[in-house]
C-alpha positions as a Markdown table, in Angstrom:
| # | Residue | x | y | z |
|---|---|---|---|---|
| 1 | Unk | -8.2 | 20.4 | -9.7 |
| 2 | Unk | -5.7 | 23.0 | -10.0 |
| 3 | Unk | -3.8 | 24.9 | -7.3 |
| 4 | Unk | -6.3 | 28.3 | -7.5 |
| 5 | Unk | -9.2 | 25.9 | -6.7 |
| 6 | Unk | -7.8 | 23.8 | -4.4 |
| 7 | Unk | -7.0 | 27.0 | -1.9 |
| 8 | Unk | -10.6 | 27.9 | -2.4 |
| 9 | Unk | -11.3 | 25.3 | -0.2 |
| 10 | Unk | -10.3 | 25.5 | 4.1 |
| 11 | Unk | -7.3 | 22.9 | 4.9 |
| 12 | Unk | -8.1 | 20.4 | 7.3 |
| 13 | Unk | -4.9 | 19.2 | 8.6 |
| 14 | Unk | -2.2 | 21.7 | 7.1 |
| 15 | Unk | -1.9 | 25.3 | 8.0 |
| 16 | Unk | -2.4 | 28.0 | 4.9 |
| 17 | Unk | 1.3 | 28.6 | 5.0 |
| 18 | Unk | 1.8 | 25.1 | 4.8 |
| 19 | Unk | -0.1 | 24.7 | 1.6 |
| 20 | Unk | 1.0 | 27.4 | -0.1 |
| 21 | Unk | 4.5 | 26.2 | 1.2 |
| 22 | Unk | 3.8 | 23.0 | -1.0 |
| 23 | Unk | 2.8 | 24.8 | -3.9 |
| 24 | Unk | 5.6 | 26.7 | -4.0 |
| 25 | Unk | 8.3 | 24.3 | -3.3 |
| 26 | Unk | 6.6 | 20.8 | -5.0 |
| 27 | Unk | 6.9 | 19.7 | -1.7 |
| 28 | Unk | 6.5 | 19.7 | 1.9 |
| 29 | Unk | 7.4 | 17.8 | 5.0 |
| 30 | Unk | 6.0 | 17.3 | 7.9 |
| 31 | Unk | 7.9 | 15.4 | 10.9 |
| 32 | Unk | 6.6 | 12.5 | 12.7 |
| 33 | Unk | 3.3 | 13.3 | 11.4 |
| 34 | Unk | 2.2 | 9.6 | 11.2 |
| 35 | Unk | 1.4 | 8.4 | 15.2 |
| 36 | Unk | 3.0 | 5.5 | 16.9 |
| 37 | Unk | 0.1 | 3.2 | 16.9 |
| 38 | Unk | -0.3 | 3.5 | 13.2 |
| 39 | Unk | 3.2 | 2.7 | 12.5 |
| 40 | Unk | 3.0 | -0.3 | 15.0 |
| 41 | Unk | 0.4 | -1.5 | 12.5 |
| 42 | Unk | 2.2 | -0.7 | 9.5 |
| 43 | Unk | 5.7 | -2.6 | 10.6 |
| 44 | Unk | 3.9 | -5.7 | 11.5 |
| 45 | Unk | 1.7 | -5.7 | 8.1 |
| 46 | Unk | 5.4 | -5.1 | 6.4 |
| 47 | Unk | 7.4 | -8.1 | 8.7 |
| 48 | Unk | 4.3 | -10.6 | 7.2 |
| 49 | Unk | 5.1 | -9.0 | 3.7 |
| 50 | Unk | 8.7 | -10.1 | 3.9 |
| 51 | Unk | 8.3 | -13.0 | 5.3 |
| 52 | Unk | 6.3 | -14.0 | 2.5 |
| 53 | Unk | 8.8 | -12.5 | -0.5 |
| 54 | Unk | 11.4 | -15.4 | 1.6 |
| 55 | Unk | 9.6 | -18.1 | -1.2 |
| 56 | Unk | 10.7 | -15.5 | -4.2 |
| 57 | Unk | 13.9 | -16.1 | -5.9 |
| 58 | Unk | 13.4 | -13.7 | -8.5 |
| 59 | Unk | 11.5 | -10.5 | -8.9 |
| 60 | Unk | 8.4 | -10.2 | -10.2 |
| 61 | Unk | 5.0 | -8.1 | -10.4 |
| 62 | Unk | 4.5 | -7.5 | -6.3 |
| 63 | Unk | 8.0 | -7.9 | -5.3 |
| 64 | Unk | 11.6 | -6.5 | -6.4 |
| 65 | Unk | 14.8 | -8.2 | -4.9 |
| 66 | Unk | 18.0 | -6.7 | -3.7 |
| 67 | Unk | 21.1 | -9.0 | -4.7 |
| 68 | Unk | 21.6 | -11.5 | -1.9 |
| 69 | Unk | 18.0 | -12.3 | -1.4 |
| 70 | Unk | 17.0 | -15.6 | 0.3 |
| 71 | Unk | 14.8 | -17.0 | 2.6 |
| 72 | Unk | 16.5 | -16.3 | 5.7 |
| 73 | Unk | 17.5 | -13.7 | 5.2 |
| 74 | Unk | 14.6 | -11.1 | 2.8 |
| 75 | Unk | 16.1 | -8.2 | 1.0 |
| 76 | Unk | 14.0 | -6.5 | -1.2 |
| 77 | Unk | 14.4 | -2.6 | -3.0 |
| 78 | Unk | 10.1 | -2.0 | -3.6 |
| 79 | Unk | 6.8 | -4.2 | -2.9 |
| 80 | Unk | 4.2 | -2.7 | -5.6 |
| 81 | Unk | 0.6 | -2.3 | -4.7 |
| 82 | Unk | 0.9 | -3.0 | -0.7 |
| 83 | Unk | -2.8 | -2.6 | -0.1 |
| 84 | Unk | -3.8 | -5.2 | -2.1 |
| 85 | Unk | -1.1 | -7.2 | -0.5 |
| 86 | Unk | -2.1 | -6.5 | 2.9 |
| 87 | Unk | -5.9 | -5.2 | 4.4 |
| 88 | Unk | -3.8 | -3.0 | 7.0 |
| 89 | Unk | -2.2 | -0.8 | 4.1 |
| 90 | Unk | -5.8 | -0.1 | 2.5 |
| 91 | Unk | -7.3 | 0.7 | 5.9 |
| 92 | Unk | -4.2 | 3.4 | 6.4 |
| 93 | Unk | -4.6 | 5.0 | 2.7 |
| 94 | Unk | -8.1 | 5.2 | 3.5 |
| 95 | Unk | -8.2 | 6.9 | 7.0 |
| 96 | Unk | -8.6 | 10.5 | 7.2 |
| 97 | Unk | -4.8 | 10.6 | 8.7 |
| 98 | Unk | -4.0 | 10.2 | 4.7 |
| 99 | Unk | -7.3 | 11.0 | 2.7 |
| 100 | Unk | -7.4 | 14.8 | 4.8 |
| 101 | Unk | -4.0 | 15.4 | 4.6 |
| 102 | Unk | -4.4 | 14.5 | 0.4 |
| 103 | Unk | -7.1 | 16.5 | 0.2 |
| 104 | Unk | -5.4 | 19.8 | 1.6 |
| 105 | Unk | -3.5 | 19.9 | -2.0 |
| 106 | Unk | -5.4 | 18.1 | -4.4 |
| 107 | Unk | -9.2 | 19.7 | -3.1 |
| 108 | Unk | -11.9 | 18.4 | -1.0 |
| 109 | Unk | -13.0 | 14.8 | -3.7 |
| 110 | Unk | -9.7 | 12.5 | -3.7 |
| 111 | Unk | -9.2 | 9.8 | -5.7 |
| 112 | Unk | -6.9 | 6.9 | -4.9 |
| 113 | Unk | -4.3 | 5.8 | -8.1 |
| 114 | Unk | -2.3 | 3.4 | -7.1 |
| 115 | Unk | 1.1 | 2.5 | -4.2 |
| 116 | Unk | 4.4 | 0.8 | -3.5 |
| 117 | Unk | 6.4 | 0.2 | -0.5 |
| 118 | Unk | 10.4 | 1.2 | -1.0 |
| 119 | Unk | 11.5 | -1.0 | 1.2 |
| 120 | Unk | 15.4 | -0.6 | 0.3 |
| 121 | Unk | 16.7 | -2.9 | 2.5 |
| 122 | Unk | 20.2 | -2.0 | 4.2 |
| 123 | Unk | 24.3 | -3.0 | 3.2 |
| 124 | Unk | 24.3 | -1.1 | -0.3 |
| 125 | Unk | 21.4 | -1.2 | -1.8 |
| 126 | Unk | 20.4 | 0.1 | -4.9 |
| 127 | Unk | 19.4 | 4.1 | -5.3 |
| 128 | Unk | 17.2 | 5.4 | -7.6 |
| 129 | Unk | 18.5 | 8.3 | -10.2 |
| 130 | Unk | 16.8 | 12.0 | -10.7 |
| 131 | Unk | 13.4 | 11.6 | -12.2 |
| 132 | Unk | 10.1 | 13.0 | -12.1 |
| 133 | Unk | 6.9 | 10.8 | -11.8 |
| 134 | Unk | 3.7 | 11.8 | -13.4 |
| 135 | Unk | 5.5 | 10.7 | -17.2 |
| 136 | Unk | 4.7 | 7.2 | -16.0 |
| 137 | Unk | 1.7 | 7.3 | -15.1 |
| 138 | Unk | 0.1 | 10.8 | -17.3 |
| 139 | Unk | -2.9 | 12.4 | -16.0 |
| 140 | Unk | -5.2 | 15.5 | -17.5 |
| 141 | Unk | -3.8 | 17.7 | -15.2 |
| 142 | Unk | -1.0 | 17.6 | -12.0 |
| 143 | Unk | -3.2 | 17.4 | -9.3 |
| 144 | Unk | -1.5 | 14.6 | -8.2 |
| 145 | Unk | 0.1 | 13.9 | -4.8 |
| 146 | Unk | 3.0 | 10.9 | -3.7 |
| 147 | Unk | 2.7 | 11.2 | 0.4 |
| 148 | Unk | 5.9 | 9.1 | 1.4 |
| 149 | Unk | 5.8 | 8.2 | 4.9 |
| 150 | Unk | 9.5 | 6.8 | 6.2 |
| 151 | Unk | 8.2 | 4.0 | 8.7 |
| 152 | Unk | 11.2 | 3.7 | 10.7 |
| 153 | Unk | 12.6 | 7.3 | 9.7 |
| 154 | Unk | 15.5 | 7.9 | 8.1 |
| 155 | Unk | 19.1 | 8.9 | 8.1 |
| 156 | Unk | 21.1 | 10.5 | 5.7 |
| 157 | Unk | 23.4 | 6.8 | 5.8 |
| 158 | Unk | 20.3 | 4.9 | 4.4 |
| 159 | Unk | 19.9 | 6.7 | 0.9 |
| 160 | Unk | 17.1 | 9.7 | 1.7 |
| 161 | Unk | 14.5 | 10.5 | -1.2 |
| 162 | Unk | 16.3 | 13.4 | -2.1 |
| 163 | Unk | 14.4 | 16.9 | -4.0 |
| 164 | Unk | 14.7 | 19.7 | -6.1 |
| 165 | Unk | 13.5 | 22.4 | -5.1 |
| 166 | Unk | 11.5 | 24.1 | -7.3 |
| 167 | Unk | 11.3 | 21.8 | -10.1 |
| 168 | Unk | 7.6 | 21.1 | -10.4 |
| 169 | Unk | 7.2 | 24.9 | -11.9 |
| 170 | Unk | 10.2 | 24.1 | -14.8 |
| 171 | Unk | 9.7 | 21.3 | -18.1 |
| 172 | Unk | 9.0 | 17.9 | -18.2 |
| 173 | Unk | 12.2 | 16.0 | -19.0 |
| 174 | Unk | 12.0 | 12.9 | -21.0 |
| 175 | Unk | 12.1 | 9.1 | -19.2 |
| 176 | Unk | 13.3 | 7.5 | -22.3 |
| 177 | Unk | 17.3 | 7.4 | -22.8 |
| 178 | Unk | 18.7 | 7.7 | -25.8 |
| 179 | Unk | 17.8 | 4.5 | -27.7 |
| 180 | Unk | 14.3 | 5.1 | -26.6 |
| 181 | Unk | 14.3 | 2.5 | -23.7 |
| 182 | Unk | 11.7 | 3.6 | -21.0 |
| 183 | Unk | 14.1 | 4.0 | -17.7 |
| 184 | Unk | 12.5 | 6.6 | -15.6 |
| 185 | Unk | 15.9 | 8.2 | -15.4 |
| 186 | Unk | 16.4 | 12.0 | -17.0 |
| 187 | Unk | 19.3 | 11.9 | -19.2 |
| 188 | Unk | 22.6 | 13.9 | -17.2 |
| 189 | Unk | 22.6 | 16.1 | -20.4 |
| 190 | Unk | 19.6 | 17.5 | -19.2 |
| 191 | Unk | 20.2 | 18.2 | -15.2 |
| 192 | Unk | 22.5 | 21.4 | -15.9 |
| 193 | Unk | 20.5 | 22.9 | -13.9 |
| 194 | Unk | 20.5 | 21.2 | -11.1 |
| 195 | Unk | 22.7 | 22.6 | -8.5 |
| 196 | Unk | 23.4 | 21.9 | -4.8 |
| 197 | Unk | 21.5 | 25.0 | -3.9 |
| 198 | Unk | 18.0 | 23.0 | -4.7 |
| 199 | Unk | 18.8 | 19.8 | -3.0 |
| 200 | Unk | 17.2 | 18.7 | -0.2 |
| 201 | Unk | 17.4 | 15.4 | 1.4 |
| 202 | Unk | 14.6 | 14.3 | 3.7 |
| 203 | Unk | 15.6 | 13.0 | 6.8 |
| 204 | Unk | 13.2 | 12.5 | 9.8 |
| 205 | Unk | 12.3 | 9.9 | 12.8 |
| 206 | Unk | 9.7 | 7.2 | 12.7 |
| 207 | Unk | 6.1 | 8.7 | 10.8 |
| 208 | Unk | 8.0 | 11.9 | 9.3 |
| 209 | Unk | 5.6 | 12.5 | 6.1 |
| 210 | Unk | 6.7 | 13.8 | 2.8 |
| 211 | Unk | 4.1 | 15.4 | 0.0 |
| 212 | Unk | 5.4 | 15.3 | -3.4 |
| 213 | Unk | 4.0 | 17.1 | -6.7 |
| 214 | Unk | 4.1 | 14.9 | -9.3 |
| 215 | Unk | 6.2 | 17.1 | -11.6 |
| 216 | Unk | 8.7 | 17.5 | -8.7 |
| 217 | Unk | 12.3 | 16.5 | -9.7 |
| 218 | Unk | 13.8 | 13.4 | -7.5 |
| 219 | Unk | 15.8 | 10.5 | -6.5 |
| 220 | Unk | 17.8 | 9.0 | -4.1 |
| 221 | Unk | 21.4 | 7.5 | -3.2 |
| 222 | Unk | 22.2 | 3.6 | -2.3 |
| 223 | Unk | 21.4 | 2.9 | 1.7 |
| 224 | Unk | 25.0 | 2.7 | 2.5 |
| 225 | Unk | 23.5 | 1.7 | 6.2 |
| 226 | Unk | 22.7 | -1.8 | 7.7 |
| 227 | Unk | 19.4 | -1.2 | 8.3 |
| 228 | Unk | 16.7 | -1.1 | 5.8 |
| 229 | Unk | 14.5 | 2.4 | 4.7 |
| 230 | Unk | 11.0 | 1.3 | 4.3 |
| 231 | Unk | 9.2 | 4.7 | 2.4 |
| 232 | Unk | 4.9 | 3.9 | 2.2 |
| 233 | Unk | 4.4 | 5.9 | -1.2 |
| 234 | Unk | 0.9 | 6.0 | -2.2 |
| 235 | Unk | -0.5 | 8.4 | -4.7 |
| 236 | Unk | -3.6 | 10.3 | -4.8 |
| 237 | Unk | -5.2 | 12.8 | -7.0 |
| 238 | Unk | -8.6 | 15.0 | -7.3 |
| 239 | Unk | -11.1 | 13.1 | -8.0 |
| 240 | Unk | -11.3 | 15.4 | -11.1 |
| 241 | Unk | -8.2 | 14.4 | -12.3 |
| 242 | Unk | -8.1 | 11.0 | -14.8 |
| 243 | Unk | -5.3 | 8.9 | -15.8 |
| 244 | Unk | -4.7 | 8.9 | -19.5 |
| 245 | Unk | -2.8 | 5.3 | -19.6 |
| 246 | Unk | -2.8 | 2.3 | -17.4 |
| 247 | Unk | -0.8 | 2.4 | -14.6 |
| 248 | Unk | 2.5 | 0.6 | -14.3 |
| 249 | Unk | 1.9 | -0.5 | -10.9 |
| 250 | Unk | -2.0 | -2.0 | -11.2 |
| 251 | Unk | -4.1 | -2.2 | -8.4 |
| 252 | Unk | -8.5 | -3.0 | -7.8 |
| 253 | Unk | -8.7 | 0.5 | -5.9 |
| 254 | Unk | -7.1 | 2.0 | -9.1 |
| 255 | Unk | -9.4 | 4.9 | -9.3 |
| 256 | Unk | -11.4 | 4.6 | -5.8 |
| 257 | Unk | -12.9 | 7.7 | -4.5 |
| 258 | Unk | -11.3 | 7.8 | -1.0 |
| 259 | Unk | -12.9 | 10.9 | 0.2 |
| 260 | Unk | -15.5 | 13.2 | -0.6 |
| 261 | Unk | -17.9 | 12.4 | -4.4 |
| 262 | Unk | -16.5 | 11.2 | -7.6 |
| 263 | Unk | -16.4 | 14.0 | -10.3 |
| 264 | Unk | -18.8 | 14.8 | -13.0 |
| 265 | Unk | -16.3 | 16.5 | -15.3 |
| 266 | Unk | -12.9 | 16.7 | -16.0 |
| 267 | Unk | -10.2 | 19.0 | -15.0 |
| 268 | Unk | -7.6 | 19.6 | -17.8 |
| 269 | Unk | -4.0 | 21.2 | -17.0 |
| 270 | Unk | -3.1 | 22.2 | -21.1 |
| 271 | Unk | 0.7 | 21.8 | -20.4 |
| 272 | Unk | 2.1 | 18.7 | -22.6 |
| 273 | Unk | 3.8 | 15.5 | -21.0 |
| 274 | Unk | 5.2 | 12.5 | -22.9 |
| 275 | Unk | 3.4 | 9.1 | -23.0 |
| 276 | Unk | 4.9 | 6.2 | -21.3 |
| 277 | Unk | 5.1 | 2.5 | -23.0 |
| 278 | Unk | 1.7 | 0.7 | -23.2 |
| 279 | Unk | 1.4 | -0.3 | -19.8 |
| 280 | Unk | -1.5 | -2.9 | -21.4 |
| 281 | Unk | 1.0 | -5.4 | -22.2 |
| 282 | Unk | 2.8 | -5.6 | -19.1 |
| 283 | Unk | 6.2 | -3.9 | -17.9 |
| 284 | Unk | 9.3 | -5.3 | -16.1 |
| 285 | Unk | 10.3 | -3.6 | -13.3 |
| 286 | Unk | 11.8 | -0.3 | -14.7 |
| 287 | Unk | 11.7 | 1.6 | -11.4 |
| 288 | Unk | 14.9 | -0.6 | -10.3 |
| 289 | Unk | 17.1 | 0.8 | -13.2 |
| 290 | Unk | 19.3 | -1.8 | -13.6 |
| 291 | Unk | 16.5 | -3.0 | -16.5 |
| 292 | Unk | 14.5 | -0.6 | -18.6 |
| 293 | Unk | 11.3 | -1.3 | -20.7 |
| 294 | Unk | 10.8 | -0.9 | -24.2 |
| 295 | Unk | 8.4 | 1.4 | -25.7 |
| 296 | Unk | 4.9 | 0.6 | -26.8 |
| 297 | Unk | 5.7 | 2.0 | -30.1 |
C-alpha cells in the first residue's frame, strides 16, 4: 500500500502529524514507547537467548559472534529470527502494541516478513556501515516498515542506529562493492551527499521505538561502551505488499497476516531496485561486514 492510501485510513496509535512526520522524514521516533512490563518480558526471553549462544563457538544461521565469545562470558553482534527462537518475541510482534503501531504507516492489513535482535554487545564492538534495507530483501512496492525498539535504551557511547534524513525520497544505491560481492554497504563514492546536516542518531531510555522506511539510508558506529545495545528489529509490511526473493533471514511466520485480512491483489510501487544474491542457496552472514556473499549470478 502506498503512502496516499495509507492516510486514507484513521491512525490508531500515532497522531496525523506523526504520520505524515514519518513520511516525510523515512522515519520517526517515539520515546519509551514500549512499557516496562513488556521489556521485563523481552530481557528475560533475551538472557535465555544468550545463555544458550554460550555452546556456539562460531557463528552461524541464528547467531553472530563478537570476537572474544565464550561460554562465560556471551558476546554476540545479531540473533536472526528471535521469534522463532523464543514464543515471547512472537507474542510481542504480534500484540497490537507492534501490529497498530505497523499499521499506522503501512495501512489497516499487515503482514509480518521476517526479524533479528542487534544485540551488539559492549567493549568495541563491531558497527554497521551506511546502507539501505529493502535491496536485500525486494518487495513490489515500499510499504515496508523496520520498528527497532532499544531494550535497554541507548547512549550515544554504545554505537546508536544512526539516519539520514530524507533519504527514502532520493535513489536506491547499490549493495554490491565493486567486484560484485553482496556487502550491504553503499560504496563511499556514492555518499557525497551525505552531510552532517541529515544525521541523526537515535538515542533514547529503555522502550524508545524507532520506525524506519525501508528505503531510508542508515548505519551505525562500534559500541565503544561496556554495556551491550540490544535493538528488537522486526519488519512488517501491507499485507498488499509481496516479497519478490527469499528472505536472507528465513523464518515460519515469513508472510503471516498479523493484523487485519490477507490481500487479494497486489500493490506495485514502479520505481526499480536491484536484486540481491539467491537467497535459495543459503547466505553467510553478510550483515556483519567483515564477510560479504557472492552473487547468485
Amino acid at each position: 500500500m502506498k503512502p496516499q492510501d495509507v492516510l486514507k485510513h484513521p491512525a490508531l496509535v500515532l497522531s496525523e502529524a506523526q504520520r505524515r512526520a514519518f513520511f516525510d522524514d523515512g522515519f520517526l521516533v517515539l520515546p519509551d514507547y514500549v512499557p516496562a512490563p513488556w521489556l521485563d518480558r523481552l530481557r528475560a526471553a533475551m538472557a535465555e537467548l544468550l545463555e544458550r549462544s554460550g555452546a556456539i563457538r562460531q557463528s552461524d544461521g541464528i547467531y553472530v559472534l563478537e570476537e572474544g565469545h565464550s561460554e562465560k562470558d556471551p558476546r554476540l553482534h545479531r540473533i536472526s529470527s528471535p521469534q522463532d527462537q523464543h514464543p515471547v518475541f512472537w507474542e510481542f510482534m504480534t500484540d497490537p502494541i507492534m501490529t497498530g503501531l505497523a499499521a499506522d504507516v503501512v495501512g489497516p492489513d499487515v503482514k509480518f516478513h521476517h526479524a533479528k535482535l542487534n544485540v551488539k554487545s559492549g567493549k568495541g564492538t563491531q558497527g554497521f556501515g551506511w546502507h539501505q534495507d529493502i535491496p536485500a530483501w525486494p518487495h513490489t512496492d515500499y510499504s515496508p516498515v523496520t520498528i527497532g525498539i532499544y531494550i535497554d535504551g541507548c547512549t550515544p557511547e554504545q554505537g546508536p542506529l544512526t539516519v539520514a534524513e530524507g533519504s527514502h525520497a532520493g535513489p536506491l544505491f547499490s549493495m554490491y562493492d565493486d567486484a560484485r560481492n553482496f556487502v550491504v554497504k553503499i560504496r563511499d563514492k556514492d555518499l557525497g551527499w551525505l552531510t552532517d546536516d541529515r544525521i541523526r542518531r537515535i538515542t533514547g531510555g529503555p522502550g524508545t521505538t524507532l520506525l524506519l522506511n525501508c528505503r531510508t539510508v542508515h548505519g551505525s558506529v562500534p559500541n565503544q561502551s561496556t554495556a551491550a545495545r540490544p535493538l528488537l528489529l522486526p519488519v512488517y509490511s501491507s499485507a498488499d505488499s509481496f516479497a519478490y526473493t527469499p528472505s536472507p533471514i528465513p523464518s515460519p511466520h515469513q508472510g503471516d497476516v498479523v493484523r487485519g485480512a490477507e490481500a487479494r491483489y497486489a500493490s506495485f510501487d514502479t520505481r526499480p531496485v536491484e536484486m540481491p544474491p539467491d537467497w535459495r542457496f543459503g547466505y553467510k552472514p553478510v550483515w556483519a561486514h567483515g564477510k560479504s556473499q557472492k552473487p547468485g549470478y
